[in-house]
N, C-alpha and C positions, 0 to 999 in steps of 0.2 A: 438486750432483751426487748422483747412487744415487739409490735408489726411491723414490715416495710416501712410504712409511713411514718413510726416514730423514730426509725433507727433515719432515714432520709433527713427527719429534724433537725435529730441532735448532730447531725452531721454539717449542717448548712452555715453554722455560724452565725443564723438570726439572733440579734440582740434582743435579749428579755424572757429567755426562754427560760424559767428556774427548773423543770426536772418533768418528770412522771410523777404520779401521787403516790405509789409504793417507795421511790428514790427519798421521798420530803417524809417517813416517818420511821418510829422505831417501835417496837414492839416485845415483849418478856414471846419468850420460844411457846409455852404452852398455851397464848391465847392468836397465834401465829395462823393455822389452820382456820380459825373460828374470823377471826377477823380479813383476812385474803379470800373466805367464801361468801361474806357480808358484800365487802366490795364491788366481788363480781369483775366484770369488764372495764369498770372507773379504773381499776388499778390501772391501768396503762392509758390515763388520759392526761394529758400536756397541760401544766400549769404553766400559764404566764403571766407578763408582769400586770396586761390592760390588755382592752380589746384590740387596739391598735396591734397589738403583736401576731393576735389571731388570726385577724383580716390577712398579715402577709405569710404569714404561715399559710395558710390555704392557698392563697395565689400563690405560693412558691410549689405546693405539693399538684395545682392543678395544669403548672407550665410541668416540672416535672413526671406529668401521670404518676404519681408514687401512690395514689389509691387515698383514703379518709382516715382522718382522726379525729378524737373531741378533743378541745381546748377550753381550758378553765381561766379564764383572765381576773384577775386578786381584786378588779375595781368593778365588778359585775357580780360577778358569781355568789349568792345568799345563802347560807344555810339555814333553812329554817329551823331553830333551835324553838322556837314559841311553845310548838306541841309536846316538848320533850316529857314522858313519862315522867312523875312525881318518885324519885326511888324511895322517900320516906317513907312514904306508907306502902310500899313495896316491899319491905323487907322482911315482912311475914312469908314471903313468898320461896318454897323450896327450891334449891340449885338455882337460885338467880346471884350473878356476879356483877354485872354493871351494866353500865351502857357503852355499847360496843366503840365510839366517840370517846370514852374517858379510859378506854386501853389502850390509847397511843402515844406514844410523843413525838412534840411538833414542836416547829416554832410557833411564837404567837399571830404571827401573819398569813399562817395558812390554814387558821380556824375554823373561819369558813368553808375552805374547801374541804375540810374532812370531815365539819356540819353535813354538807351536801352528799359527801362520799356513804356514809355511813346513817345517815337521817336520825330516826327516833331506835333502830335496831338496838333489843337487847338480845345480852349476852349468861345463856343456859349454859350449866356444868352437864346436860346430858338429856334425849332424849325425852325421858319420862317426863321427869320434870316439867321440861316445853311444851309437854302436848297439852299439860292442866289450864296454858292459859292461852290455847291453840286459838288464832282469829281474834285475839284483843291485841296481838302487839306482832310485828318482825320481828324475830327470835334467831338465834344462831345456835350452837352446839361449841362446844369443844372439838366433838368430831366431825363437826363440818357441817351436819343437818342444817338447812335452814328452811325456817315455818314462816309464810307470808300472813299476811292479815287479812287474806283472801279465802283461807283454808289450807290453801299448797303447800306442800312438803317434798323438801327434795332431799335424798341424801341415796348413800350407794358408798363403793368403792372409791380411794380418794388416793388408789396408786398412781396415777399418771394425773398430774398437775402443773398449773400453768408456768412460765420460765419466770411470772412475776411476784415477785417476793417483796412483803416488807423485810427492813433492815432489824437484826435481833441482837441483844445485849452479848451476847456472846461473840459474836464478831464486832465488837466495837473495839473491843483491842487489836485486832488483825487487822480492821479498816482503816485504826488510829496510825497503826504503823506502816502501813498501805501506802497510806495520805504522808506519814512524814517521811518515808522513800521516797514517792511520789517530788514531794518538794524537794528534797536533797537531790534526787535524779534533776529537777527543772534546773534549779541551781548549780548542778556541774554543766548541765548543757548552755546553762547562762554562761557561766566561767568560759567552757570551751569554745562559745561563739567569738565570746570577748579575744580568748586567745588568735583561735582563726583572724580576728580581725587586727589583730594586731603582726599574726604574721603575714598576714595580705599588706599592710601598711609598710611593714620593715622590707617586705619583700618589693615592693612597689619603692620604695626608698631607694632600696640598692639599684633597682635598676633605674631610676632620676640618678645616683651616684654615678653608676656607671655612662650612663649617658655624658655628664657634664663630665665626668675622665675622660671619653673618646674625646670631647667634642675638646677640652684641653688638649690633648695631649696630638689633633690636628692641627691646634691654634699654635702649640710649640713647635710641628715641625714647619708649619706654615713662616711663623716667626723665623724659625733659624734657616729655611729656604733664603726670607729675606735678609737676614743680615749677612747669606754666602752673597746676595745677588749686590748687596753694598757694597760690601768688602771689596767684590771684584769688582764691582763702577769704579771705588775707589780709588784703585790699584790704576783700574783704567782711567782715571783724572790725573792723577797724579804720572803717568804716563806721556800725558798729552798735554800736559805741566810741565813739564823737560823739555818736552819738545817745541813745546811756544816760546819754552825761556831760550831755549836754544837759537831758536827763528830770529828772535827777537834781538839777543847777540848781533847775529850775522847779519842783518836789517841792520843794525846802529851801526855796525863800522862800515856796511855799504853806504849807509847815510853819511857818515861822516869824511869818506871818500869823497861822495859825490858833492859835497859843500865847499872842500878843498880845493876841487877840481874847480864849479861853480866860480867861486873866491879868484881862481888864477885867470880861467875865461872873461869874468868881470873885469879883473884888471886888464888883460890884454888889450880888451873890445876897445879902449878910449886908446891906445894907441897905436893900434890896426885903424880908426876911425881918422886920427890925426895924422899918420903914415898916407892914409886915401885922401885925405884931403890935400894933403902936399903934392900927392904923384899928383891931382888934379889938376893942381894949379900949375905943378911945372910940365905937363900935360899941355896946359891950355899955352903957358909961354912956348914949348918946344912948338907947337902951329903957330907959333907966328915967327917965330925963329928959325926954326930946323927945319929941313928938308924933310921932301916927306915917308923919305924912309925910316929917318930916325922915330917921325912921330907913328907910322906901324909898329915900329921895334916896344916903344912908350904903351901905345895901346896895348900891344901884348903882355907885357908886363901888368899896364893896369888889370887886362882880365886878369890874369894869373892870382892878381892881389884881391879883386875880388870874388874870386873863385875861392879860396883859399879863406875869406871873410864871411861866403857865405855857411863855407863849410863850418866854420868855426860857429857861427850864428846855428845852424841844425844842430853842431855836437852839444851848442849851449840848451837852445829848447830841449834835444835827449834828455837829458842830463836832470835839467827842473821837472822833464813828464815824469823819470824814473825817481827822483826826489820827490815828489808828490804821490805818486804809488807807493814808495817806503813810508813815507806819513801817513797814510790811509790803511797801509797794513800792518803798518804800528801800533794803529790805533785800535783797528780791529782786535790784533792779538794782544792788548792791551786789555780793552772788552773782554773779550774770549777769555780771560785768563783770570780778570774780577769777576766773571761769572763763573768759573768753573770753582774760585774761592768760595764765590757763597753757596755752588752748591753740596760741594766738598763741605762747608760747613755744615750746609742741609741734611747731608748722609752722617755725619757725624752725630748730631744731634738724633736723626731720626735712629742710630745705631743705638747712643745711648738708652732712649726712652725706650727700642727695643729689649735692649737686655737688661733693663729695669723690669719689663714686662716680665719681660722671660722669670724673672726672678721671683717675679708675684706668682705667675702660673706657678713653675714649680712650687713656692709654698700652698698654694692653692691644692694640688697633686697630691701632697705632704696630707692636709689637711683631710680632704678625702680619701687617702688611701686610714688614716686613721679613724673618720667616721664611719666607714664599710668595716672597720675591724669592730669597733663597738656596735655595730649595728648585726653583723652578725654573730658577736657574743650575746645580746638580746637576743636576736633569734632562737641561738640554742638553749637559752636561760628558758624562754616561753614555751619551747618543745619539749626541753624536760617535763616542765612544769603540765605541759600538756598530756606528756605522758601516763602523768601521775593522776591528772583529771582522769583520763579515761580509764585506766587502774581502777579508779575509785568508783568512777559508773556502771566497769564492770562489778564491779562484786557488788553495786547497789543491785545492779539489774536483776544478777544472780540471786542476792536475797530477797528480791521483789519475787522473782519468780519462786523459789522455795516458798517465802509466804503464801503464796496465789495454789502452789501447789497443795501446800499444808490447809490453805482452806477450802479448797476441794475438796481436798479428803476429809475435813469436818464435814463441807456441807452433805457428802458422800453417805458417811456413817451416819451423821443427821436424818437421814432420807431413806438409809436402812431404817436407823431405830424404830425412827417415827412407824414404817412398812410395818417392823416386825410389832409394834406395839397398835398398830392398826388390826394387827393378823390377830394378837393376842384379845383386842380387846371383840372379835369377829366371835374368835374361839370361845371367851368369857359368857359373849350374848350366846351362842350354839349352845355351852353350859346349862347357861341358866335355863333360856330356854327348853331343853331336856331335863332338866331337874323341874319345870313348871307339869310339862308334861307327866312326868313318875308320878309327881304329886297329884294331879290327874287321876290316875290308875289308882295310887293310892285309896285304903277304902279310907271315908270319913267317918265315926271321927275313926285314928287311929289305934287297932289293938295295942293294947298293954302287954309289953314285954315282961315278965316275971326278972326277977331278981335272980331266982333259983335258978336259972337253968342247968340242964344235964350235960356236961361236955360229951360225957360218951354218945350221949343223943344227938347231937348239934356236929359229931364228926362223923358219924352215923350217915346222917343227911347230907354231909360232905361228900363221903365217899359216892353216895347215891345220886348224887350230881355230877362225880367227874366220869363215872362210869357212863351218864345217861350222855356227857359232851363227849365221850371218845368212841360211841355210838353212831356219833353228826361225824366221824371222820370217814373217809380220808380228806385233807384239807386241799384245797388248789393251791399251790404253791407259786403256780404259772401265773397266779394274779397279783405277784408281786413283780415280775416281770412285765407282765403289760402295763402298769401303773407304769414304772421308770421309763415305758416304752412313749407312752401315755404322755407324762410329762414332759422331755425330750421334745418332744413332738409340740407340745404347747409353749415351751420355749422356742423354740422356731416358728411358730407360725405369731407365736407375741413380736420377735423379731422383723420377722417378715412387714406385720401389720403398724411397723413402727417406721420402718422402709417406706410402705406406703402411704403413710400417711404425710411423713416428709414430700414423696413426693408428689400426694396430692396438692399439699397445702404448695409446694413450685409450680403445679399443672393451673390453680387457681390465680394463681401470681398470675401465671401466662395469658391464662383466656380471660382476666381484667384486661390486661397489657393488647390483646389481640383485637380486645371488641371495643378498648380507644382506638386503637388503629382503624378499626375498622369504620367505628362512625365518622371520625374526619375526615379520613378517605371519600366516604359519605356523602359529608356533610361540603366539604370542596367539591363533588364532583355536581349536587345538585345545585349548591351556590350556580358552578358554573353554569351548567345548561338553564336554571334559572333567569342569569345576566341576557345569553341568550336567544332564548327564548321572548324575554321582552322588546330586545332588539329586532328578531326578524318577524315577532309580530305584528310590531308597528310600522316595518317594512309591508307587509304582506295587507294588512287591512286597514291601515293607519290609525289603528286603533290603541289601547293597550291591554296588555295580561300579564300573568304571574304566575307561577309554580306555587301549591299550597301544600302542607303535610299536616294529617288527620291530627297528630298527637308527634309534638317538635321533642318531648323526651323520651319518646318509644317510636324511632323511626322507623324501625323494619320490623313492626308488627301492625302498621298502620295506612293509612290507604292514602295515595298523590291527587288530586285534583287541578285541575286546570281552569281558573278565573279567567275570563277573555272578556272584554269591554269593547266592542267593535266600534269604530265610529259611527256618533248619532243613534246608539243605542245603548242602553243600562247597564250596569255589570251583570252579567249571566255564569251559571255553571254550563259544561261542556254538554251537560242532556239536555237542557231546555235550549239548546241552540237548533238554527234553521240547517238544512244540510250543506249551505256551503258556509257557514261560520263554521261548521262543526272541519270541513274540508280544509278549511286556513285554518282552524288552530289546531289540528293533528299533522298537519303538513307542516306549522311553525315549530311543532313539538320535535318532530322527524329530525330537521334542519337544524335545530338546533341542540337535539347529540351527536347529529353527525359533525358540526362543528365543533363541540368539546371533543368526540371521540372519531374520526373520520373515517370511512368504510368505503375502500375501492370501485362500490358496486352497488347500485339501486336500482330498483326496476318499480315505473309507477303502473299503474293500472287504469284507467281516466278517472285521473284524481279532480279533475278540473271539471267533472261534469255538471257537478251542482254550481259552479261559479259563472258569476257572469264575466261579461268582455273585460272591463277594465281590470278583475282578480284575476282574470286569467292571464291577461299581460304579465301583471307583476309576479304572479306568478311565474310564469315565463322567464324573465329577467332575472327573479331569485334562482331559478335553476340551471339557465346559463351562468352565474356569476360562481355557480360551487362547482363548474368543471371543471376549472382547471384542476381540483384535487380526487375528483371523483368521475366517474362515469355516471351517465343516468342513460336509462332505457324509459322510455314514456308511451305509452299508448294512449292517444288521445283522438278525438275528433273533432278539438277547437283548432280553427285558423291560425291563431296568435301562438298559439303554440306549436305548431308546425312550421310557423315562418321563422320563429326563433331557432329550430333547430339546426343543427349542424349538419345532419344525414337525416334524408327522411325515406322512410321503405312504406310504399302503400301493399297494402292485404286484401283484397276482394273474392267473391264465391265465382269462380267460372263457369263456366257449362256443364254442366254432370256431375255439381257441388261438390267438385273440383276446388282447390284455394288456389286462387294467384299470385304472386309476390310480384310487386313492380317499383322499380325505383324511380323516386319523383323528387326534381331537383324545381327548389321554388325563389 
């Protein structure tokens, strides 16, 4: 309820806002009326906590244009209680009930504000009564009336009434349970946050579970990859383990061959050595002895022997080379073979600590295939469970809503009664009223009725009455139909007019909303040619000026002015200017909407003729300098501006006033 700007409020989430003033009180039903027409417009103004809250309420409602409200801040705001009427010695006084302040209930902290709301008003059981003490005090009604202390009296028809209401003893039990659904609905949606967030967490579990399963269960085949690629090394060591033992075999008996052999060469050598020393010597006797054929026959022998020496000498060096190669390759596949132990051991060992691992993994596996099982019996445990929460929110919501529905229809019937006891007590006054009048007519004093009277006389005059009304007939009948015709009719057009007023009260929303628009629009567009205009005035006269507005909060019902300060001379308005100040500041004015707003096409007319040489340069220059976005067309008949242009076309009278046109390039 209440206006744009307070439903904007309560909506923003500012800290310290405690309510509206009809929100902060409670009231008995029959003094409900009397007390909400006291009020007035207060009823829809924003209590807060201090002024500080006010301040940003307003700057929250002026960034949002959401329009004005009043604000009541609890550390400011006074009620003047000083002047309050004495009700003691009031009490002589007819139809007086209180003071419209002591018909509320509040807390004790918002005193003040209902001091202020309600002031010294008192509170009349009716009409009459108030008028006796019409102008000594603010008076209210029952039915609404209310008498200022001015004279004024307002009252009338009180069917269509404001949407803001104090809060009544009667809906305190509907509100009470209102408020404790209210809280049961926060607290299931508390519960079922909690739940959600727990199945976000389990849900988010399983999948860290599942993660570190894949990421095992790559590590296991990774593992058992490696202990196929051991196995087979090892197969392949143990391969090439046979076959170095085997080598190594066939090496020791070649070795042991060639030492035998060695051993008998050894022996030989010293008597193949002693054998050649003999032939030598008996060599050397056969020349001195023997002819010399025998000693050829000797020498050939001796070669033979050592040819056969030497031979034996290379089979022996073979023999040690191939004896020292078996050693060397012995020793190798000796190496080779302690190496391929320890790495054979190395694979062994590393096999084991794998399928140790392996062994962990799978328990590992084991483990989280059973926390994914508990995790998702949790799950379903919290989904039950949430099922049930929301079970339980719906049927809150449902009685929430029956309630809301159920007090509808109180406040419904309420708003009838109230109508039809409005209407009755219309009809009561039309009554009395008509019975003041008879009494009127009535002669004064009034005749004395006799005791006696004659029945037959008195049905006498009966009959001579019904006869004189069935005289007045025949009756229109048809005006019973135009009334329902009548009515019908005023039902629709109360409709209608309820239509409209809805959608004035949007039309008003709007053209608030349109005519912010519109002054900032405004207000940026004259900032801008403002900026400006003080830029290409001090371009143009090296002077300065400024854009001024008659009335800065009624800008478009008020008149612009143009301050110009020319150099070496005073600040002037644009009338007391000479005509070429006046020339530079309407040609800075020009230039400077055409550069907020740019316009294809200008045409001057010797705007330059009041100015002298040097403005009309710069002038000049300022109008060269805006072509590139604009065209200008200039008629002039300074120098400087002719030289400045682009295209210049002379215009002269011919012979027979005649026009010329001639182009002149300078």
């Amino acid at each position: 309820t209440g206006s744009y700007a307070t439903k904007i409020i309560a909506q923003s989430g500012i800290s310290g806002i405690c309510g509206l003033v009809c929100q902060l009180g409670q009231v008995e039903p029959q003094y409900q009326l009397a007390l909400e027409t006291s009020a007035g417009a207060r009823l829809g103004n924003i209590v807060v906590e201090n002024d500080s809250v006010a301040a940003a309420a307003i700057e929250f409602l002026k960034r949002q244009q959401a329009g004005r409200a009043t604000f009541l801040p609890l550390n400011k705001i006074k009620g003047n209680r000083s002047n309050l009427p004495n009700l003691a010695t009031m009490r002589n006084i007819s139809g007086l009930i209180d003071l419209a302040v002591n018909l509320i209930e509040y807390e004790p902290r918002y005193q003040d504000i209902f001091a202020y709301v309600f002031g010294n008003t008192l509170v009349f059981n009716n009409l009459s009564n108030a008028r006796k003490v019409l102008g000594q005090y603010r008076i209210v009604t029952l039915e609404g009336e209310l008498l200022e202390t001015t004279g004024a009296m307002t009252g009338g028809s009180v069917a269509s009434r404001s949407s803001l209401h104090f809060g009544t003893d009667q809906g305190s039990a509907e509100a009470r349970n209102i408020a404790a659904l209210k809280e049961r609905l926060e607290e299931i949606e508390r519960i079922l946050e909690r739940c959600n967030r727990s199945i976000l967490e389990a849900s988010q579990t399983v999948k860290e579970r599942a993660l570190e399963l894949n990421e095992v269960r790559q590590t296991l085949r990774d593992h058992q990859q490696q202990v196929s690629l051991l196995e087979s090394e090892i197969r392949t060591l143990n391969n090439q383990q046979e076959q170095l033992r085997s080598q190594l075999e066939k090496n020791t008996q070649e070795f042991n061959t060639a030492q035998i052999r060695l051993k008998n060469l050894e022996a030989e050598i010293p008597n193949l050595e002693t054998k050649l020393q003999q032939d030598r010597e008996l060599l050397a006797q056969l020349e001195d002895t023997h002819s010399h054929s025998e000693w050829q026959q000797l020498q050939g022998v001796l070669r033979t022997q050592e040819t056969e020496l030497q031979q034996k000498e290379n089979a022996l060096r073979t023999v040690q080379q191939r004896l020292t190669e078996i050693e060397n390759q012995q020793t190798r596949l000796q190496e080779k073979n302690q190496a391929g132990n320890q790495k054979l051991e190395a694979t062994r060992q590393e096999q084991n600590f794998l399928t140790q691992k392996l062994e962990t993994v799978k328990n590992q596996l084991t483990e989280i295939h059973t926390n994914i099982q508990q995790i998702r019996g949790n799950v379903s445990k919290v989904e039950a469970k949430l099922g049930e929460e929301k079970k339980q929110r719906d049927q809150v919501e449902t009685n929430l809503g029956e309630l809301r529905l159920a007090k509808q229809q109180l406040d419904w019937q309420i708003e009838k009664l109230q109508e039809t006891q409005t209407g009755r007590r219309e009809q009561l006054t039309i009554k009395l009223e008509q019975i003041a009048a008879i009494k009127i007519e009535l002669p004064d004093p009034l005749p004395n009725i006799p005791n006696n009277l004659d029945l037959a006389a008195l049905q006498r005059d009966l009959r001579s009455l019904q006869k004189r009304m069935e005289a007045l007939e025949p009756v229109n009948m048809l005006a019973l139909e135009e009334f329902e015709r009548t009515q019908t009719r005023l039902e629709e057009l109360t409709q209608k007019l309820t239509t409209l007023e809805g959608e004035r009260t949007e039309l008003l929303l709007r053209i608030e909303n349109f005519t912010t628009l519109r002054r900032r629009a405004f207000q940026e567009a004259f900032d801008a040619v403002n900026e400006n205009f003080q830029t290409i005035f001090a371009q143009l006269s090296e002077g300065d000026g400024y854009l001024e507005i008659d009335n800065s909060e009624d800008p478009f019902t008020s008149g612009l002015n143009l301050i110009a300060h020319p150099k070496g001379k005073p600040v002037q308005r644009l009338t007391s200017m000479s005509g070429g100040e006046k020339s530079l500041t309407a040609l800075s004015f020009i230039f400077a909407l055409q550069k907020y707003r740019p316009s294809p096409f200008y045409a001057f007319d010797e705007v330059d003729m009041f100015l002298d040489g040097s403005n009309v340069e710069r002038l000049a220059r300022m109008i060269k300098s805006q072509t590139e976005k604009a065209q200008f067309i200039v008629v002039s008949l300074r120098r400087p501006m002719m030289e400045a242009s682009q295209r210049t076309i002379g215009v002269t009278q011919a012979r027979g006033a005649y026009t010329q046109v001639l182009g002149i390039k300078l």
